[in-house]
LUMKEPA-693182 format. One record per residue (C-alpha): residue number from 1; residue in one letter; x, y, z. Coordinates in steps of 0.5 Angstrom, whole numbers. Layout:
N
num|residu|xx|yy|zz
NUM|A|X|Y|Z
...
//
This chain:
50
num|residu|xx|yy|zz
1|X|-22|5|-25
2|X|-27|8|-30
3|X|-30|12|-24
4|X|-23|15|-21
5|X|-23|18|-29
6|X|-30|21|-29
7|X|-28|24|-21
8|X|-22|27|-22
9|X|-24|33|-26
10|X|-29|34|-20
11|X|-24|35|-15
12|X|-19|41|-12
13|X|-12|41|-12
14|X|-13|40|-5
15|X|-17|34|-5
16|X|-12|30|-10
17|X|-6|32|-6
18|X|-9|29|1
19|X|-12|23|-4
20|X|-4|23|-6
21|X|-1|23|0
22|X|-7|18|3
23|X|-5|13|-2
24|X|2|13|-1
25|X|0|13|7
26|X|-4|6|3
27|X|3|3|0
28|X|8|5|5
29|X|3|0|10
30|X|2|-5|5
31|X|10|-5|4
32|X|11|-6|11
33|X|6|-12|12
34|X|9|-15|6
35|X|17|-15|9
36|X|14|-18|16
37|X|10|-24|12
38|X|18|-25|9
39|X|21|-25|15
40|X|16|-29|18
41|X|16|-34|12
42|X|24|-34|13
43|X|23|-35|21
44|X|20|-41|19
45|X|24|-44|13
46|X|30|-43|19
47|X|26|-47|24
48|X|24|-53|19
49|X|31|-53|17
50|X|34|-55|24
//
């Protein structure tokens, strides 16, 4: 994370804001994967269990 440090002083308000909303864009899509893997983990456990 050294690099992101040394960078951010160079960057406009504006570009920060966008990575902002990139990155939030980022972890709202991995939050989505990550529900799907546990309702498909739960799918499974169900079909095992009958």
């Amino acid at each position: 994370m050294e690099a992101g440090r040394q960078l951010a002083p160079s960057l406009t308000p504006l570009e920060h804001e966008a990575m902002m909303a990139e990155l939030q864009r980022l972890r709202s899509a991995y939050c989505l994967v990550e529900l799907e893997l546990v309702q498909a983990r739960m799918q499974l456990a169900g079909q095992q269990g009958q």
